[in-house]
VEXDREN-2710 file (C-alpha; in Angstrom, 1 decimal):
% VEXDREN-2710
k/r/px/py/pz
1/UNK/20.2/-5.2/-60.7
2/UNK/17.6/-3.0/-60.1
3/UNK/14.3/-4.5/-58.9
4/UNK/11.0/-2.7/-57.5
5/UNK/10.0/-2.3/-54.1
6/UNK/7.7/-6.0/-52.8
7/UNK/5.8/-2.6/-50.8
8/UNK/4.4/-1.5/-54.1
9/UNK/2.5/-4.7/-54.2
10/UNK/1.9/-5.3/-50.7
11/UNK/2.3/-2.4/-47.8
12/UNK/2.4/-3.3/-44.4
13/UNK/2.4/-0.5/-41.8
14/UNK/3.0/-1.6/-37.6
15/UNK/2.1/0.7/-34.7
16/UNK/2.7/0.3/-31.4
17/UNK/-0.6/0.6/-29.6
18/UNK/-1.3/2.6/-26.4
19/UNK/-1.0/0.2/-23.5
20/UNK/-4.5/-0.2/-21.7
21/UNK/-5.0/0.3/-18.0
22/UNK/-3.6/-2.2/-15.6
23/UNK/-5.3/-3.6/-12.4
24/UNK/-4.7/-2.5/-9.4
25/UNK/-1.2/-3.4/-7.2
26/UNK/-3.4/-5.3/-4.8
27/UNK/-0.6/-6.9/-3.2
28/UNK/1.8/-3.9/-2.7
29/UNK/0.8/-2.6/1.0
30/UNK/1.2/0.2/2.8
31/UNK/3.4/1.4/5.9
32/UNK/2.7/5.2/7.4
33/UNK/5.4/6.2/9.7
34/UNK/6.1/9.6/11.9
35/UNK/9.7/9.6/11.3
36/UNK/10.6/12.7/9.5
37/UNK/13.0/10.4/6.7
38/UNK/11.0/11.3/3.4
39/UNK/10.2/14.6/1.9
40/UNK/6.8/15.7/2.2
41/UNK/7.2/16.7/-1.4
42/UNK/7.6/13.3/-2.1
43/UNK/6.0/11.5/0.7
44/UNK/5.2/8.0/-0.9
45/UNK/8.3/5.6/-1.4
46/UNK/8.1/2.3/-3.3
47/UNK/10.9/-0.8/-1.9
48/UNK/11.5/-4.1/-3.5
49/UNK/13.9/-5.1/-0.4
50/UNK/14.9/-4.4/2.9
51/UNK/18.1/-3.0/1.6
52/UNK/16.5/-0.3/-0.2
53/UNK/14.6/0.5/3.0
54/UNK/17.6/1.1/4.6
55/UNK/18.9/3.9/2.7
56/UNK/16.1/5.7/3.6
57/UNK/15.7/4.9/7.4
58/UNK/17.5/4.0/10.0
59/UNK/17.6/0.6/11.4
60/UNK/15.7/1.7/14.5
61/UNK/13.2/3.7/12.6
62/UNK/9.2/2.1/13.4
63/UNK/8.9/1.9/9.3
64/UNK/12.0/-0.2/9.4
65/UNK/11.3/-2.6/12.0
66/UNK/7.7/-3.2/9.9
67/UNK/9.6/-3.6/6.5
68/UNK/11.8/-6.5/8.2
69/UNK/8.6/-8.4/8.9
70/UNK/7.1/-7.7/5.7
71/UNK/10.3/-9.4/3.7
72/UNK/11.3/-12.0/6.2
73/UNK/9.0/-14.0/4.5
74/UNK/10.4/-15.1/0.8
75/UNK/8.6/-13.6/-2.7
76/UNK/6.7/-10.2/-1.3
77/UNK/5.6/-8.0/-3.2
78/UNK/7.1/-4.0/-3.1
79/UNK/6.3/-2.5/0.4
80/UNK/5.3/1.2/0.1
81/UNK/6.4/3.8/2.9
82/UNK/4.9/7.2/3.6
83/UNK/5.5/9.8/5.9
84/UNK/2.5/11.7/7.6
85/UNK/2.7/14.7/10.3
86/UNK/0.4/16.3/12.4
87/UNK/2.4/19.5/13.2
88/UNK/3.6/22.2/9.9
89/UNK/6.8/20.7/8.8
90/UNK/9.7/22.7/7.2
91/UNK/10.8/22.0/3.7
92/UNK/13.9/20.7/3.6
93/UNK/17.5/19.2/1.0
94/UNK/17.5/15.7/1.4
95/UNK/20.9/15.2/-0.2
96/UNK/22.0/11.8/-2.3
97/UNK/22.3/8.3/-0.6
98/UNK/26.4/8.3/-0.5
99/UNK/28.0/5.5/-1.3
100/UNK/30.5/4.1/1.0
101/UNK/33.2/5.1/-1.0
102/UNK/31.6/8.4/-0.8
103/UNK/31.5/8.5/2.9
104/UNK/35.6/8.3/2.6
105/UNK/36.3/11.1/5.7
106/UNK/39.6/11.8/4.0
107/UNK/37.4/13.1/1.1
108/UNK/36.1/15.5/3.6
109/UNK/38.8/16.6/6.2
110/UNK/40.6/17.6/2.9
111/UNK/38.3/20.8/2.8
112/UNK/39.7/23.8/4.3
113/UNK/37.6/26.6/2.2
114/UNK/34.6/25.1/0.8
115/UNK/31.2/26.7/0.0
116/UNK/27.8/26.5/-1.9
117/UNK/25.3/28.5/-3.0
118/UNK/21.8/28.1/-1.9
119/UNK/18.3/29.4/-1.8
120/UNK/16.5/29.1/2.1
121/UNK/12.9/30.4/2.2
122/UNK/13.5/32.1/-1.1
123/UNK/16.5/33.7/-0.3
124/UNK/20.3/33.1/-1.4
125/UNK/22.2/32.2/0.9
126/UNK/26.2/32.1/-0.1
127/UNK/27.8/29.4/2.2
128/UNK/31.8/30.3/2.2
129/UNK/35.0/29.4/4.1
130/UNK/33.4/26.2/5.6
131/UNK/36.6/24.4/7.2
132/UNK/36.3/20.4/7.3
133/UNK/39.8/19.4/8.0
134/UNK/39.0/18.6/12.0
135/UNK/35.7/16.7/11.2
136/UNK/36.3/13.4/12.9
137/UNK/33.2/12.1/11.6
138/UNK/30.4/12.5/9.3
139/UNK/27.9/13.9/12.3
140/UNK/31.1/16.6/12.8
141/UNK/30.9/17.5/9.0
142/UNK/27.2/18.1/9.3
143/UNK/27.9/19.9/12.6
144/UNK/30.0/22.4/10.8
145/UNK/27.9/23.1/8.0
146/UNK/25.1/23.9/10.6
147/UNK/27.5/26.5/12.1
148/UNK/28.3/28.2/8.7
149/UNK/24.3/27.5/7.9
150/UNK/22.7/29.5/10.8
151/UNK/25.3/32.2/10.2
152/UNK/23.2/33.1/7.8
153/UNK/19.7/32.4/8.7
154/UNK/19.2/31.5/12.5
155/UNK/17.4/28.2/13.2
156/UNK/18.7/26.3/9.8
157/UNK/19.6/23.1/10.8
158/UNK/22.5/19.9/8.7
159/UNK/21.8/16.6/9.7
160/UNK/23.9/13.4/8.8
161/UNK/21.2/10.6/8.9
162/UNK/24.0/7.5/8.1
163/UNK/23.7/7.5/4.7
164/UNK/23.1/11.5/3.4
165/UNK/23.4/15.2/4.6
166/UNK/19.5/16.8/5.0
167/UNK/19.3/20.9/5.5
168/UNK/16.2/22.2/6.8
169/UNK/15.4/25.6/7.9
170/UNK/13.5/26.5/11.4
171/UNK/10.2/27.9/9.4
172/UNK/7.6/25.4/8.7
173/UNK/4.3/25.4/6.4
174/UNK/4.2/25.9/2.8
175/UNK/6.6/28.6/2.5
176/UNK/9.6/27.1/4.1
177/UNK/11.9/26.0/1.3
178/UNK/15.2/24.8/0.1
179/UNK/16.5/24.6/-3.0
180/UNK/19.6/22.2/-4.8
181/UNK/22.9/23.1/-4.3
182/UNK/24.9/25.4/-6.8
183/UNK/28.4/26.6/-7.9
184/UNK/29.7/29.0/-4.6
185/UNK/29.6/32.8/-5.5
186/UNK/30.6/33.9/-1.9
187/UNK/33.8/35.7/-1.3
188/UNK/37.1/34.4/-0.5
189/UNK/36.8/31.9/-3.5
190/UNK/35.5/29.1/-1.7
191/UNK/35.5/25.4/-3.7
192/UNK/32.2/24.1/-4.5
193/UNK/31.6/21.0/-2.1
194/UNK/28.3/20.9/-2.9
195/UNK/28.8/17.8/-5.4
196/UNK/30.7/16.0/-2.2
197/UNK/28.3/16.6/-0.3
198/UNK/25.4/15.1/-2.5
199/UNK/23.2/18.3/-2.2
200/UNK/23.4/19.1/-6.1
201/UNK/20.6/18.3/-8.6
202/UNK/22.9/16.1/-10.2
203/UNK/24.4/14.1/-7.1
204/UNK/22.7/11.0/-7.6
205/UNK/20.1/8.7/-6.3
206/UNK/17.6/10.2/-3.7
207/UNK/18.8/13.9/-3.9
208/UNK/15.5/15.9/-3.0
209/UNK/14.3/19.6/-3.1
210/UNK/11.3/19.7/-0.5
211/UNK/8.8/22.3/0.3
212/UNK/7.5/22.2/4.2
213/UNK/3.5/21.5/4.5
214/UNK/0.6/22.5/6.6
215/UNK/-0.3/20.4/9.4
216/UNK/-2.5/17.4/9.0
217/UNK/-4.1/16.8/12.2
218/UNK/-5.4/13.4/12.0
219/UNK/-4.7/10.0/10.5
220/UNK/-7.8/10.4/8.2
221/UNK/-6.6/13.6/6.4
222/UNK/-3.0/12.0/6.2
223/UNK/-4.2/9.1/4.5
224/UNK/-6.2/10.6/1.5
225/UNK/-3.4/12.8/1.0
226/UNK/-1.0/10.0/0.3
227/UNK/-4.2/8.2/-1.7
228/UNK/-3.7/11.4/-3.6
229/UNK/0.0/10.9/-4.6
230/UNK/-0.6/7.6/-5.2
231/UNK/-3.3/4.8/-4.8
232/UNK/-1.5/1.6/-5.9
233/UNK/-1.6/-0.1/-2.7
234/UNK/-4.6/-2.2/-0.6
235/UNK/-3.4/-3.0/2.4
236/UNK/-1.9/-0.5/4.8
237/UNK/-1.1/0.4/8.5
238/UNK/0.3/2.3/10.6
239/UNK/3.6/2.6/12.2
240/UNK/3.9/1.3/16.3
241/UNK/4.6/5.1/17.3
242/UNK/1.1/6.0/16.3
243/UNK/-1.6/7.2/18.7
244/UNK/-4.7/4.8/19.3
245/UNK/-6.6/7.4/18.0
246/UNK/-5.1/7.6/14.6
247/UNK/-5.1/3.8/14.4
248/UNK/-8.7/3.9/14.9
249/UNK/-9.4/6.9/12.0
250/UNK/-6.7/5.1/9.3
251/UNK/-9.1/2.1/10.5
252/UNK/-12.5/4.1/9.3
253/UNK/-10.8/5.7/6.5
254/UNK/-9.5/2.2/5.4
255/UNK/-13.3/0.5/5.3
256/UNK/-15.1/3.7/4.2
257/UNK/-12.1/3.9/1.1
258/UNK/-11.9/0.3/-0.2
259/UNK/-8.6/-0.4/1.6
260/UNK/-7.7/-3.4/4.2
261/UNK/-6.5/-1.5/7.7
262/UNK/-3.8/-4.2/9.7
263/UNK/-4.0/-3.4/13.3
264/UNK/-1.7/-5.3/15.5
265/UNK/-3.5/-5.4/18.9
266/UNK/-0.5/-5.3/21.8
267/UNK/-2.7/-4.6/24.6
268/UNK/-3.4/-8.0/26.9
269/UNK/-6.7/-6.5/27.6
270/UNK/-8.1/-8.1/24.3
271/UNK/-7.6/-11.4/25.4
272/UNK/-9.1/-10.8/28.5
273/UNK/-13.0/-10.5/29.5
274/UNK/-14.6/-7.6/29.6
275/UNK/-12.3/-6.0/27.2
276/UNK/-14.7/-2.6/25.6
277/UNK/-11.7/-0.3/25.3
278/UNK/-8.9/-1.6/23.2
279/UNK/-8.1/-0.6/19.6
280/UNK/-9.3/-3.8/18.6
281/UNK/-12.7/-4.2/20.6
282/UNK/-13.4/-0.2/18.8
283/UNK/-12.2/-1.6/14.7
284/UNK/-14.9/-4.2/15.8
285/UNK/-17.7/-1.5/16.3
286/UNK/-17.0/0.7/13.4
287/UNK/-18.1/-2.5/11.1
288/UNK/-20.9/-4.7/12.3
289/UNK/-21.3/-8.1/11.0
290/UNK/-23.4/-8.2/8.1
291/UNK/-24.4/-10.1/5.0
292/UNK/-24.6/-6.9/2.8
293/UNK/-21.3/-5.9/1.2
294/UNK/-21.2/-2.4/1.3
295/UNK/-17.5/-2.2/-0.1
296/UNK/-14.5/-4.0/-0.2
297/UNK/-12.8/-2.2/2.6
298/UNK/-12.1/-4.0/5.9
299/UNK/-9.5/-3.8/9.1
300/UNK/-8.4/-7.0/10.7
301/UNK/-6.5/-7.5/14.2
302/UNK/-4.5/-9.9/15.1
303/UNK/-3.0/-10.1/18.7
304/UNK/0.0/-10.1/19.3
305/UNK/2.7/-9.6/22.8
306/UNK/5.4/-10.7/20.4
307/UNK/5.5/-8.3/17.5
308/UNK/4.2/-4.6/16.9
309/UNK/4.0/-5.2/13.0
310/UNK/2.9/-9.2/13.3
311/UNK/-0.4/-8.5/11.3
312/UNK/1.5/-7.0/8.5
313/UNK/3.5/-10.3/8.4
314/UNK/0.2/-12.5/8.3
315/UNK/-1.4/-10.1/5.2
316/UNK/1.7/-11.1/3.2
317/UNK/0.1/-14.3/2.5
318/UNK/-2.9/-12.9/1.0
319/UNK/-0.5/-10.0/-0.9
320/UNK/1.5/-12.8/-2.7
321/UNK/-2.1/-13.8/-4.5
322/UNK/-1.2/-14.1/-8.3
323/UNK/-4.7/-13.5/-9.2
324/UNK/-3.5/-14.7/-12.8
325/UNK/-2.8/-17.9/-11.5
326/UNK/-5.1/-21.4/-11.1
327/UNK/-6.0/-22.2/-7.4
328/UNK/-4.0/-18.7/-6.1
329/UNK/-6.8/-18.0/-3.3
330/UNK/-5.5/-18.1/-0.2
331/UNK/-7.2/-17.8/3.4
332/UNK/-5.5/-16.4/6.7
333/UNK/-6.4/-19.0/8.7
334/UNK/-3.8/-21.9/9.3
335/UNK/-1.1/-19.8/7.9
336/UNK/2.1/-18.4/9.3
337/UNK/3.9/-15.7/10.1
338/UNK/7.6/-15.9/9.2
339/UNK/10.0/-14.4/11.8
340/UNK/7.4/-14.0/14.2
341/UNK/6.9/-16.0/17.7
342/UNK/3.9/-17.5/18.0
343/UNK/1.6/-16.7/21.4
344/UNK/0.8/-19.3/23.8
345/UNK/-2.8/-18.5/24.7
346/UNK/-5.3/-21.2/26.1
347/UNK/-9.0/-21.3/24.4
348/UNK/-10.6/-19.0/26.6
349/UNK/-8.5/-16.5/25.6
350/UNK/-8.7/-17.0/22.0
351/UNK/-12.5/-17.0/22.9
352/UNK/-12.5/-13.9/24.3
353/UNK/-10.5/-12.2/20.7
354/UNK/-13.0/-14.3/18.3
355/UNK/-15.7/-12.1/20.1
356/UNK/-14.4/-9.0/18.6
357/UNK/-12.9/-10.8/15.5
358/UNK/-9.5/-10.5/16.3
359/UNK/-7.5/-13.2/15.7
360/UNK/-3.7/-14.7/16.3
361/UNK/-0.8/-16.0/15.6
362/UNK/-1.4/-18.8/18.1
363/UNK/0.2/-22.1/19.0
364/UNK/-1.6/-25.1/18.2
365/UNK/-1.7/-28.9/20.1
366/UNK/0.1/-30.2/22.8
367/UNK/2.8/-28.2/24.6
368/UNK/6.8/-29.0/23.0
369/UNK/5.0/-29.9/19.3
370/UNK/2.6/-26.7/19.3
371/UNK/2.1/-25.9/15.2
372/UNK/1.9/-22.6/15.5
373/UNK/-0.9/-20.8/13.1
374/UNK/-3.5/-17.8/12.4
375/UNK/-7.1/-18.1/13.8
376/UNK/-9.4/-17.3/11.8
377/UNK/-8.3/-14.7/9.1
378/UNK/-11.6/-13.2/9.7
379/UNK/-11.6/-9.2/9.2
380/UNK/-13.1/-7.4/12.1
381/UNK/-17.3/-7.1/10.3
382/UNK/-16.9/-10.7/10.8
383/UNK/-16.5/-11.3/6.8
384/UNK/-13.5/-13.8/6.0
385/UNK/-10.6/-11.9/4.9
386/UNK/-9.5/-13.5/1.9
387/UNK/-12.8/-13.2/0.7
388/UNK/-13.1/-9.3/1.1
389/UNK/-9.8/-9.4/-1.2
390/UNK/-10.6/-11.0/-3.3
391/UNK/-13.9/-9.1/-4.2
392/UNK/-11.8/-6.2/-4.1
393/UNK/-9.7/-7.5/-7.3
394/UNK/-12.5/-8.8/-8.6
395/UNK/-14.5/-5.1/-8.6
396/UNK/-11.2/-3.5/-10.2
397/UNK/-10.6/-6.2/-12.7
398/UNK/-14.2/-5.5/-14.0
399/UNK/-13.6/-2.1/-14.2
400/UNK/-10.4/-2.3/-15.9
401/UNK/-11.6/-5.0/-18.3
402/UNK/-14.4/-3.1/-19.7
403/UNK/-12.5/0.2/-19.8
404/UNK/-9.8/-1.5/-21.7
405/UNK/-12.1/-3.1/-24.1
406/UNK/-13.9/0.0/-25.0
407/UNK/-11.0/2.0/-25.3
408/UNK/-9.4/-1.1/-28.0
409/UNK/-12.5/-0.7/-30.1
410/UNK/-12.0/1.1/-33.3
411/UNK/-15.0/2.1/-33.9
412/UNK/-18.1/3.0/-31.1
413/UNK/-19.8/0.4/-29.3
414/UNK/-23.2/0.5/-31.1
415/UNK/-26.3/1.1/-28.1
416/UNK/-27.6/-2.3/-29.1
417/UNK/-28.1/-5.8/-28.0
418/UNK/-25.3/-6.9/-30.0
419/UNK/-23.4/-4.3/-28.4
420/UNK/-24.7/-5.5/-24.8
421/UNK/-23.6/-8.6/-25.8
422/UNK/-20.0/-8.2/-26.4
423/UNK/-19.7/-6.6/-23.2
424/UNK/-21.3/-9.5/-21.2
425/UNK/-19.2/-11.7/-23.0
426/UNK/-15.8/-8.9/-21.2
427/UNK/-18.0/-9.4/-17.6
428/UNK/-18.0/-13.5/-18.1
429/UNK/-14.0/-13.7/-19.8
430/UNK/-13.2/-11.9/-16.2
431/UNK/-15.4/-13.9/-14.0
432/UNK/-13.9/-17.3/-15.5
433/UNK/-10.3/-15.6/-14.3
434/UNK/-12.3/-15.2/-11.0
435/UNK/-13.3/-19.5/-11.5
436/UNK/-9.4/-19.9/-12.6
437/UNK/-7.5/-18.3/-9.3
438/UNK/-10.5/-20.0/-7.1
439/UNK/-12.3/-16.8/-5.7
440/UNK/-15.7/-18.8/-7.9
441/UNK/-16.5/-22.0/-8.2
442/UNK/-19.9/-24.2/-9.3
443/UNK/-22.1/-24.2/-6.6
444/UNK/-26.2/-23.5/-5.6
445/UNK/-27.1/-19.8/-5.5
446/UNK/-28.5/-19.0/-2.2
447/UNK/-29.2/-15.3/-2.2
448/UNK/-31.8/-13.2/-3.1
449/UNK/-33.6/-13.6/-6.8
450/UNK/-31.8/-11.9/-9.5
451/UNK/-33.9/-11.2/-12.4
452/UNK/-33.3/-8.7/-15.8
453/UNK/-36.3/-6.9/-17.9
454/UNK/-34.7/-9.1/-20.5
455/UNK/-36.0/-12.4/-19.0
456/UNK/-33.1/-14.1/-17.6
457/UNK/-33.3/-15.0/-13.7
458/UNK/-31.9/-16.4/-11.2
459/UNK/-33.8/-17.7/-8.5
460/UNK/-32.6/-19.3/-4.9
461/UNK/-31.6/-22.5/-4.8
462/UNK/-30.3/-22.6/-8.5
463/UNK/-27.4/-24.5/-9.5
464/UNK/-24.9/-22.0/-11.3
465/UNK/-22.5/-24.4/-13.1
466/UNK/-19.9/-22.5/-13.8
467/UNK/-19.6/-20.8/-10.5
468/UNK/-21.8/-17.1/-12.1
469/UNK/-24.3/-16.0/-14.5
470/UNK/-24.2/-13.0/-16.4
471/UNK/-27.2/-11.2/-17.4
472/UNK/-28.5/-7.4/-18.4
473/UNK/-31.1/-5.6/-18.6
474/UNK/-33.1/-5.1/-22.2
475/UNK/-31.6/-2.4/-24.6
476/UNK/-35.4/-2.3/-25.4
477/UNK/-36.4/-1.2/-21.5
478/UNK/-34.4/2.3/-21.4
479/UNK/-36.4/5.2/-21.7
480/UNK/-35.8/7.3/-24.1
481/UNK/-34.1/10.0/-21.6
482/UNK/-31.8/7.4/-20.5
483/UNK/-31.2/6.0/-24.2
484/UNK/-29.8/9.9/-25.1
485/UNK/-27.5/9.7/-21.9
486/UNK/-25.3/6.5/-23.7
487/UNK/-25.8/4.8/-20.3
488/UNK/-25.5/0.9/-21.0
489/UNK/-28.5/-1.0/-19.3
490/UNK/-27.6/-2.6/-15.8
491/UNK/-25.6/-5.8/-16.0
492/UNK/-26.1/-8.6/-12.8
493/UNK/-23.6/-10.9/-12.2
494/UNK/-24.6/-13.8/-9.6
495/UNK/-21.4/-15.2/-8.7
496/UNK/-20.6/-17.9/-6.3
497/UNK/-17.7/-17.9/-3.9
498/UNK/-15.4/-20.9/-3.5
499/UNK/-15.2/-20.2/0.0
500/UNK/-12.5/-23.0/2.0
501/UNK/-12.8/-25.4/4.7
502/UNK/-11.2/-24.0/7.7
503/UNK/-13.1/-26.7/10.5
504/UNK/-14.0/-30.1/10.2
505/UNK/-16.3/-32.5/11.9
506/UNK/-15.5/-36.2/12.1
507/UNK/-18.3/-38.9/13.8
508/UNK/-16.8/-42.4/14.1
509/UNK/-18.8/-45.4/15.7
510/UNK/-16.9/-48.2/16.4
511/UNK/-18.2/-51.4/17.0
512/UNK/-16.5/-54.7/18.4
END
């Protein structure tokens, strides 16, 4: 029977709402390698597992031998890999990862008159009569296109890295090109091998059309570039094959950029005295010990004789941080390294790296049950590591918080105290997160006096009980210039660090 509609009663509409910003990846890190694997077009790579790694570099590739200390250890986060030059490189096809079934030689010697069509600098170039049938491998396939390649433009180069065909001509800079491969139009007929030989827009999985790039002569330049492309990582280093020099810019760039540099210090000078020229003793000068946080940026060495990449291994424990989770602070110091040997250095030695701030993963105790361990997970200003993190999430949650928050309201945010109120109340929701994962906790305020024009102070030696106060300025104390501006009045937070126990003292008397 006919009946009406329960919607002309009652109407209920559902939207799906924009999704608000989210935090920064602050445990995905960062690996910047010389080898010329990615495209510079697409310079920035995101891996979940070694095995993706590996279908982009080879197994003797620097960013390679860093990705298998970052997942020996079990639950890391995604590693990203970029690629930075200091020479003009040439654009270049980076054809699809072939599968092994792919890689079939048979499916190759079968080609007696193959061809593509392809465009080199901005110029066709009509690749015909290529004759595979005496390939007796995959090198000797990309040998042969080479051949029918610099036919017809002199320097252009086929490569078979192990797992896909790359084609690059000899020009470099900004105008050297290569485009996807298309449907032969050559003479003599040729069949189009350009699907086989994963070079086609279609092919699959990694297929890339690259433009060649100016020359970026330092580490510096190389590293705001990728920041450019993408900025979702914290922690970053360098690969082994990098100069000192560059170690020590991506160092300066790191602390001057909010990023954590991880220098692995190889040189046996460091734990020597009298070191003043290693890598390690030079990160130590560009930031001097103080009690002013400037930014959240930092370096931190750890020496090593047994591993290139063994600092990268240690930050793992501070990039697994669930900062959503209770008690998920972590320090450095007393952790491990997994897959990594320990070094056997006496206490003067480890004296001599403290010096400078650079640590180790050292072995601990008596010789035959050593506990091997990090010392002291402190970043090279002297400043605890894990600390220096996790002020860095804290500044980003803040900002994400209250930019979310204003951009859920459906109406404005009225320039008022109740409107400076609801926002305190976004500063304190985040700083209990900050109490919840540990980076807070109750404790007595020993800085300097923080005091707002709205009254509210607090003054040294204060007890702040849940670990920070929130307080702002009064709506009533803006000038009238500032008012028109729709500038909120400054907001203090006083917030106590946790901190964690990393020595302890023990006095026993004993008495007969």
């Amino acid at each position: 029977m006919p009946t009406i509609a329960i919607s002309d009663q009652v109407n209920v509409t559902v939207s799906v709402g924009t999704p608000g910003l989210s935090a920064q990846a602050f445990g995905t890190t960062l690996v910047t390698g010389l080898s010329a694997r990615l495209p510079a077009s697409d310079r920035i790579r995101f891996y979940s597992n070694l095995t993706a790694v590996a279908a982009d570099f080879q197994t003797t590739d620097e960013e390679y031998l860093a990705a298998q200390v970052w997942f020996a250890a079990q639950g890391t986060p995604q590693l990203a890999i970029a690629r930075r030059w200091t020479a003009a490189i040439a654009g270049g096809l980076y054809g699809a990862v072939l599968t092994s079934a792919q890689q079939t030689l048979s499916l190759f010697t079968a080609i007696t008159n193959g061809g593509f069509d392809v465009t080199i600098n901005g110029s066709l170039k009509q690749v015909t009569a290529v004759n595979l049938s005496g390939a007796a491998s995959l090198n000797a396939v990309a040998a042969l296109l080479q051949t029918a390649l610099a036919a017809l433009l002199a320097g252009t180069t086929c490569v078979w890295t192990g797992n896909r065909f790359v084609i690059q001509p000899s020009l470099t800079g900004t105008g050297s090109t290569v485009s996807f491969a298309v449907v032969p139009t050559g003479a003599g007929s040729p069949v189009d091998i350009g699907g086989l030989l994963g070079l086609k827009a279609t092919s699959g999985a990694g297929v890339y059309a690259s433009a060649g790039a100016a020359a970026e002569a330092t580490a510096d330049i190389s590293m705001a570039a990728i920041a450019g492309k993408s900025s979702q990582w914290y922690g970053n280093t360098l690969t082994n094959d990098s100069t000192a020099a560059d170690k020590l810019a991506a160092a300066n760039w790191s602390i001057n950029n909010n990023k954590a540099y991880l220098h692995t210090e190889t040189n046996a000078a460091a734990a020597s005295a009298g070191d003043t020229t290693t890598t390690a003793y030079l990160i130590a000068q560009l930031t001097p010990v103080s009690a002013v946080v400037v930014n959240n940026g930092m370096a931190i060495c750890l020496y090593s004789t047994q591993s290139n990449y063994a600092t990268l291994g240690a930050w793992v424990n501070l990039a697994k941080i669930d900062f959503t989770q209770a008690d998920a602070m972590q320090t450095l110091n007393g952790q491990q390294i997994a897959g990594v040997t320990a070094e056997s250095i006496d206490s003067t030695a480890q004296g001599y790296l403290q010096a400078k701030n650079c640590g180790a993963y050292a072995n601990f105790g008596a010789v035959g049950a050593a506990y091997p361990m990090i010392f002291d997970g402190k970043a090279s200003s002297g400043r605890f590591a894990d600390e220096v993190f996790g002020l860095a999430w804290l500044q980003n949650q803040l900002q994400v918080d209250i930019f979310n928050y204003l951009r859920s309201l459906k109406s404005r945010l009225p320039q008022t105290d109740e409107g400076m109120a609801a926002l305190l109340g976004v500063v304190e929701k985040t700083c209990r997160k900050a109490v919840t994962n540990g980076l807070l906790a109750p404790g007595v305020w020993q800085g300097n006096q923080i005091k707002s024009t709205a009254g509210d102070v607090v003054n040294n030696g204060d007890l702040l009980k849940t670990g920070f106060r929130v307080m702002a300025d009064a709506m009533s104390s803006q000038s009238a210039a500032t008012r028109a501006t729709r500038v909120a009045p400054p907001i203090y937070v006083a917030a106590k660090g946790a901190g964690a126990i990393h020595n302890v003292n023990v006095a026993v008397t004993f008495d007969r």
